[in-house]
Structure formats: structure tokens, C-alpha cells
DOLUMMI-520547 format. One record per residue: residue in one letter; x, y, z of N, C-alpha, C in turn. Coordinates in steps of 0.001 Angstrom, whole numbers, padded with zeros to 6 digits, always signed. Example, Ala and Ser with C-alpha at 12.3 -4.5 7.8 and 13.67 -1.06 7.14 Angstrom:
A+013190-005690+007800+012300-004500+007800+013200-003300+007800;S+012850-002250+007080+013670-001060+007140+012900+000030+007870;
//
This chain:
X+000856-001180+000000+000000+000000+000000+000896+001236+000000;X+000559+002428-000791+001727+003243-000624+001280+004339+000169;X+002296+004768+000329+002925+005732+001659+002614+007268+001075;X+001967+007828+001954+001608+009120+001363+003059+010050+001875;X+003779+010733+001312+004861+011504+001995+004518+012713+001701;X+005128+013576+003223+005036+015093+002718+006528+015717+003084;X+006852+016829+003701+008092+017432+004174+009067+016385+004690;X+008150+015984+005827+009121+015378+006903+007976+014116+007570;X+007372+013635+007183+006546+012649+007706+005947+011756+006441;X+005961+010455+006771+005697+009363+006132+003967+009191+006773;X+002950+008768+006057+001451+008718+005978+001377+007120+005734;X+001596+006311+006614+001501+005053+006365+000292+004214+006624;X-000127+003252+005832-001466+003273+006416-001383+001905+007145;X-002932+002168+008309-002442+001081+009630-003229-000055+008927;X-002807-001231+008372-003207-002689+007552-003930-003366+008587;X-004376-004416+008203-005130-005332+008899-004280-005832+010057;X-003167-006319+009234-001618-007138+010387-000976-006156+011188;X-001093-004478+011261-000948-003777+012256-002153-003692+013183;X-003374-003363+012397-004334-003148+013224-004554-004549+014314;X-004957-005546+013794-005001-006888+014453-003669-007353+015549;X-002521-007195+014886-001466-006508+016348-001864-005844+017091;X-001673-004771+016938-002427-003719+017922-004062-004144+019207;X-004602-004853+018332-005699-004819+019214-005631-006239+019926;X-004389-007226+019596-004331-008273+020519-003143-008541+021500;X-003254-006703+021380-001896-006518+022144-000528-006912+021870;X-000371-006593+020776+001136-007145+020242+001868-005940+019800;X+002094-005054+020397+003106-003825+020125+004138-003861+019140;X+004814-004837+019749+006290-005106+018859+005859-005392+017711;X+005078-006568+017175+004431-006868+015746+003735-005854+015497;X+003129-005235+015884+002366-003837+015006+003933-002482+014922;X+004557-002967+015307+005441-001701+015479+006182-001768+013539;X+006454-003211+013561+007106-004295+013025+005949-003501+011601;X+004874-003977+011588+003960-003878+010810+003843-002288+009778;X+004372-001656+010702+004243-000470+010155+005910+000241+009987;X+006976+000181+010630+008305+000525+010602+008401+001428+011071;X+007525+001327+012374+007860+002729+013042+007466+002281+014979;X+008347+003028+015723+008306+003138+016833+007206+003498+017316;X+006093+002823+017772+004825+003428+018431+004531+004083+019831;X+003751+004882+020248+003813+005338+021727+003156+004170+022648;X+003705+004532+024114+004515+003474+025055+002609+002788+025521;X+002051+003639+025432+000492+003715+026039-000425+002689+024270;X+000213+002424+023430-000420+001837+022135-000930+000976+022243;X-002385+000648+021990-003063+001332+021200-003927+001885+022400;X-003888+003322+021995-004656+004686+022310-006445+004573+022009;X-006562+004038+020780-007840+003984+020747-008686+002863+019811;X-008618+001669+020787-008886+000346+020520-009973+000512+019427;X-010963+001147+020318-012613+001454+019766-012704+001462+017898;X-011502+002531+017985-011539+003206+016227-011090+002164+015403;X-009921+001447+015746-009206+000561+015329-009743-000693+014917;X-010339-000802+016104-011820-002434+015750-012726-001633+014852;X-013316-000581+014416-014305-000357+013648-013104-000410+012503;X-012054+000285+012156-011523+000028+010613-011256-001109+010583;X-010999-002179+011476-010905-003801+010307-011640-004382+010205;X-012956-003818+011257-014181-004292+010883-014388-004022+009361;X-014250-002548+009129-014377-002342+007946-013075-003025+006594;X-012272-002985+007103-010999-003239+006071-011411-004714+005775;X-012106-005852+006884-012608-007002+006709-013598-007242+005373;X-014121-006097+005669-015376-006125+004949-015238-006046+003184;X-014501-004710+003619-014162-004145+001906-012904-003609+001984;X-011708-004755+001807-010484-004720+001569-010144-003368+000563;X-010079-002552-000600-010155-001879-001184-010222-000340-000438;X-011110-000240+000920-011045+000418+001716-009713+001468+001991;X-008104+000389+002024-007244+000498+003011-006301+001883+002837;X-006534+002728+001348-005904+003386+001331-006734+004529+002149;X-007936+004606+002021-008851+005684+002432-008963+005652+004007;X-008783+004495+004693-008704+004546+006496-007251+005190+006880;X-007037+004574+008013-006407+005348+009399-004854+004758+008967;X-004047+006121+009308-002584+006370+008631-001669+006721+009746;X-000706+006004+010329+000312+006462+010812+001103+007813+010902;X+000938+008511+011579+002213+009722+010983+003316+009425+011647;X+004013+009190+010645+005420+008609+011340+006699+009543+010965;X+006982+010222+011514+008068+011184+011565+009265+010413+011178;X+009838+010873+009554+010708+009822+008660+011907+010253+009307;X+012513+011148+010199+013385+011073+010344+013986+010195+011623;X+013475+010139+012514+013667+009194+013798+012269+007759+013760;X+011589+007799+012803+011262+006625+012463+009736+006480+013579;X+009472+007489+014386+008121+007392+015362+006770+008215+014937;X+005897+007130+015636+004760+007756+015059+004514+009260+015968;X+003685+009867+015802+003519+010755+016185+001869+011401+016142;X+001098+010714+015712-000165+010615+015418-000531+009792+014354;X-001970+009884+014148-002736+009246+013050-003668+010029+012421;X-003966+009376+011215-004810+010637+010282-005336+009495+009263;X-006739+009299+008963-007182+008709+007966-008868+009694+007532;X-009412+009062+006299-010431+009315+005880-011553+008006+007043;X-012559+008792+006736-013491+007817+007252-014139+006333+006514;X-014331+006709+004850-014837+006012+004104-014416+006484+002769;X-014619+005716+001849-014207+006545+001029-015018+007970+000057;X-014415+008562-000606-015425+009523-001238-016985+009178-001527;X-017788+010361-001281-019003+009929-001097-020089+009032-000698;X-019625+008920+000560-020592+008285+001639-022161+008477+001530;X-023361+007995+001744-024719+008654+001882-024350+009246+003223;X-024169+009428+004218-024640+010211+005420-023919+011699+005366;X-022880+011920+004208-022600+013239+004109-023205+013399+002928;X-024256+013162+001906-025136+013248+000912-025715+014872+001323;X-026513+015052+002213-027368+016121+002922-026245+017337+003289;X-024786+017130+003601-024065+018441+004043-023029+018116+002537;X-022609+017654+002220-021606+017627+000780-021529+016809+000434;X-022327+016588-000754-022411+015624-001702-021067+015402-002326;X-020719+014298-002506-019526+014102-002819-018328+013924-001928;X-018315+014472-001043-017311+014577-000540-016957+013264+000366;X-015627+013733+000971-015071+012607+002260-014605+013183+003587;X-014967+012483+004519-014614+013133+005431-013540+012378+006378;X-012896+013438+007292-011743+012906+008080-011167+013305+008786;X-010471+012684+009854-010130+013153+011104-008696+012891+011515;X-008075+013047+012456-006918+013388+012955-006305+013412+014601;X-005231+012969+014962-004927+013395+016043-003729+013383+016083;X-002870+014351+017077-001071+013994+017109-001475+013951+018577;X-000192+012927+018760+000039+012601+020397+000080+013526+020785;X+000081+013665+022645+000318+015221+023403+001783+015674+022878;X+002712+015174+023525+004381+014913+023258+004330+015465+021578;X+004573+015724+020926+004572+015869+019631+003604+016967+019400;X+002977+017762+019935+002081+018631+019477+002376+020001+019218;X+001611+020783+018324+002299+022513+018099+003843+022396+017236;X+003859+021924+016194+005008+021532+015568+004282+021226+014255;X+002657+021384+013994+002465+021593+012308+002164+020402+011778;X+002444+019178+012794+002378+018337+012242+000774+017576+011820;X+000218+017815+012272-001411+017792+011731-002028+018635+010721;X-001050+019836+010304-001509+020518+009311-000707+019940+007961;X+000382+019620+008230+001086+019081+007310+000805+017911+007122;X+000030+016537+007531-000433+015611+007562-001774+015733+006583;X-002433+016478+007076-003998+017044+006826-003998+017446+005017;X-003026+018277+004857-002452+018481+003407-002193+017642+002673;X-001352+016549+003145-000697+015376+002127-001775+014653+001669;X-002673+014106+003167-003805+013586+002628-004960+014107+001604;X-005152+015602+002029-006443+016276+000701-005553+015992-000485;X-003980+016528-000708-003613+016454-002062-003759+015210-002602;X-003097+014150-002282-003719+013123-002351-004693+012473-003004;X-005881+012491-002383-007221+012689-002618-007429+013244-003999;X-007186+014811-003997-007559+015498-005124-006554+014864-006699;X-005475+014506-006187-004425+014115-007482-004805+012915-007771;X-005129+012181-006772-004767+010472-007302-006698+010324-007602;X-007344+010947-006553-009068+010751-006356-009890+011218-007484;X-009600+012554-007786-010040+013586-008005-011331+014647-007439;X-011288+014486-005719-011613+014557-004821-011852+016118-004517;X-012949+016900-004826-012758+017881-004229-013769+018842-003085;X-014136+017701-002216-014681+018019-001141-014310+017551+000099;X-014027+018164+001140-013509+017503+002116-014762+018133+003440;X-014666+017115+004180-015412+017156+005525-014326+017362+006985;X-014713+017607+007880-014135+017718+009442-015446+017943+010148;X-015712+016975+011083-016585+017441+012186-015890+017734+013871;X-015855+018599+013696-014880+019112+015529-016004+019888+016543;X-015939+018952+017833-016323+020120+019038-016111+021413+018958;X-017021+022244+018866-016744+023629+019097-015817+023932+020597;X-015645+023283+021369-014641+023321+022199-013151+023132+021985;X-013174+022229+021286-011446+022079+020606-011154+022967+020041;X-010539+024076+020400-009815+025542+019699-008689+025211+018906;X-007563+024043+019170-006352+024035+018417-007099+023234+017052;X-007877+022245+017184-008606+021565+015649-009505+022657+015318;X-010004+023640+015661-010790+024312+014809-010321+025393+014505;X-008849+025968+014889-008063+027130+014545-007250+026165+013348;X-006683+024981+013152-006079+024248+012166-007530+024510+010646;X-008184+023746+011405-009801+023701+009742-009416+024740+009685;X-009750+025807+010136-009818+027730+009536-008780+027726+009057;X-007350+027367+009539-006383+028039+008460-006256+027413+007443;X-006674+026011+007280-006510+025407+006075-007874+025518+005102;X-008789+026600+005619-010262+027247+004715-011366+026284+004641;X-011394+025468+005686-012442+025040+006166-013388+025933+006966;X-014452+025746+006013-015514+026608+007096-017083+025531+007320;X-017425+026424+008482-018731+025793+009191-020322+025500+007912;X-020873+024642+007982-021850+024127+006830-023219+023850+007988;X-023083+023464+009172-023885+023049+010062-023153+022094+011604;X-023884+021305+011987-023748+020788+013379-024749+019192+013587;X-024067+018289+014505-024338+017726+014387-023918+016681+016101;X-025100+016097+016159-024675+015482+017509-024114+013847+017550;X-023114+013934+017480-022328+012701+017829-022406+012104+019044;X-022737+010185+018438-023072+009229+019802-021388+009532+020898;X-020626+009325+020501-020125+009573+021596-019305+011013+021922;X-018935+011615+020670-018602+013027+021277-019561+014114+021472;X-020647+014110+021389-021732+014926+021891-021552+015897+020453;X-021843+017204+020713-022237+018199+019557-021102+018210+018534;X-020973+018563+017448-020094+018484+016288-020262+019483+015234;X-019399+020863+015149-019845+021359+014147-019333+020734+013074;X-020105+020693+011918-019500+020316+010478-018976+021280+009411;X-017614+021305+008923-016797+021812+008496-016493+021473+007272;X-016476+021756+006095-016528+022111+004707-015049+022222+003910;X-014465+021874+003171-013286+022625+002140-013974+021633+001310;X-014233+023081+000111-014398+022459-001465-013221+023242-002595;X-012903+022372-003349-011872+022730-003862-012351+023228-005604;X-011968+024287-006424-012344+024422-007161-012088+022933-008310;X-012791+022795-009114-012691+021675-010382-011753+021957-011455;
//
């Protein structure tokens, strides 16, 4: 599967044989799986991880569009993750952007304020738009999270509506359409 690269970080995506490491507790083999040093607390968020191989199970074809390593190419560690949710044009974003895909993000604490989610966030839309021809993108963020919703704004994401998420409660929904 290939490796999305940007400046200084490798976009690797987390496979079935990382993910399935990961969630049976096998660190070293998921570390192995991906070529990169993972944080000491891994896996961070079991929950997400069992829903993408649920999905990657399902519809193998999936794997470039899920959840991506950011692995900082120069010392070889991850440093967050970043994938699409599904691939372009889902029905449940039909009603806020047709067409589009949506997707989310996180960098570890340790690693944070260093760009690296904006520069992540980029590789992936270009991406998208070059290889996809993709030009709608989604973000749904708590209006409480100021550092993810000062990132959407600078990268010209703007607000479309809101939406209440089962487990993160309210969600505004956030927009970049790219000209054709």
C-alpha cells in the first residue's frame, strides 16, 4: 500500500496485520507492521481501530482511504494518526456535501504545536484530489477544541452546520471544497 509523503513525515497506512497486532496486544508486531516506533500507552484507541478492520474485513479496497500512521521519517516514530473515514461519497454526508469525504486526525500530546497535523492534513487532501479527483472535504470538531478548529480555519475550512455525535456529543461540520 503506498505511503503518502510530505516534508518530513511518512502517511503510512495502519493494515489489517498492524491493526489486528495492535488490538491483541502485540506492540512489537504492530510496530514491526508499520516501521515505526509506536507510543509506550499503544493502542490509544482500541474502539476506532476495531471499527476500521471491521471495515478493512469487509471491503479490503477500503485500506488506502482509512487510518494512517504519521510517522516522523526522520527518527522513524509515530507521532499521530490521520485517515479518511470512508471513502469519497458516503450517503450520510449526501445532505451536508455531496460528494465529498470526510476525516479526522490526532497527534500525540508529546509531539504537538510543531504543524504536524496541518502538514499531515495536506498530504492527505492532495492526495485525494491528485490520485481521487476529490474535491470536497469534511471535518466534524467540538466547538470546544480551539487548536482543531483554529487548524480547519487556516486550512479554509468553514462551518456548513452541526451535528450530535453518539459519543462526542455536539459536532460542528466543516466544509473545504476545492475548485474543479
Amino acid at each position: 500500500m503506498a505511503v503518502i509523503s510530505t516534508e518530513r513525515l511518512d502517511l503510512i497506512p495502519m493494515g489489517p496485520d498492524f491493526l489486528r497486532a495492535s488490538l491483541s496486544g502485540d506492540p512489537a508486531a504492530a510496530s514491526v507492521a508499520i516501521g515505526a516506533t509506536l507510543p509506550p500507552d499503544w493502542p490509544s484507541i482500541p474502539e476506532i481501530l476495531a471499527m476500521r478492520l471491521e471495515q478493512l474485513e469487509a471491503v479490503p479496497a477500503l485500506e488506502p482511504w482509512l487510518l494512517r500512521a504519521m510517522v516522523l521519517r526522520e527518527t522513524r516514530t509515530m507521532v499521530g494518526h490521520i485517515g479518511f473515514h470512508t471513502a469519497p461519497g458516503p450517503e450520510y454526508l449526501e445532505p451536508w456535501s455531496p460528494g465529498a469525504v470526510e476525516f479526522g486526525f490526532s497527534v500525540l500530546e508529546e509531539h504537538r504545536r510543531r504543524g504536524y497535523a496541518r502538514e499531515a492534513a495536506q498530504g492527505m487532501m492532495r492526495w485525494a484530489v491528485d490520485e481521487h479527483g476529490v474535491r470536497a472535504f469534511v471535518l466534524t470538531i467540538s466547538p470546544g477544541n480551539h487548536p482543531s478548529q483554529a487548524l480547519a480555519s487556516g486550512l479554509g475550512f468553514h462551518r456548513i452546520g452541526e451535528h450530535v455525535d453518539e459519543v462526542d456529543g455536539i459536532e460542528e461540520i466543516l466544509e473545504l471544497r476545492m475548485g474543479s
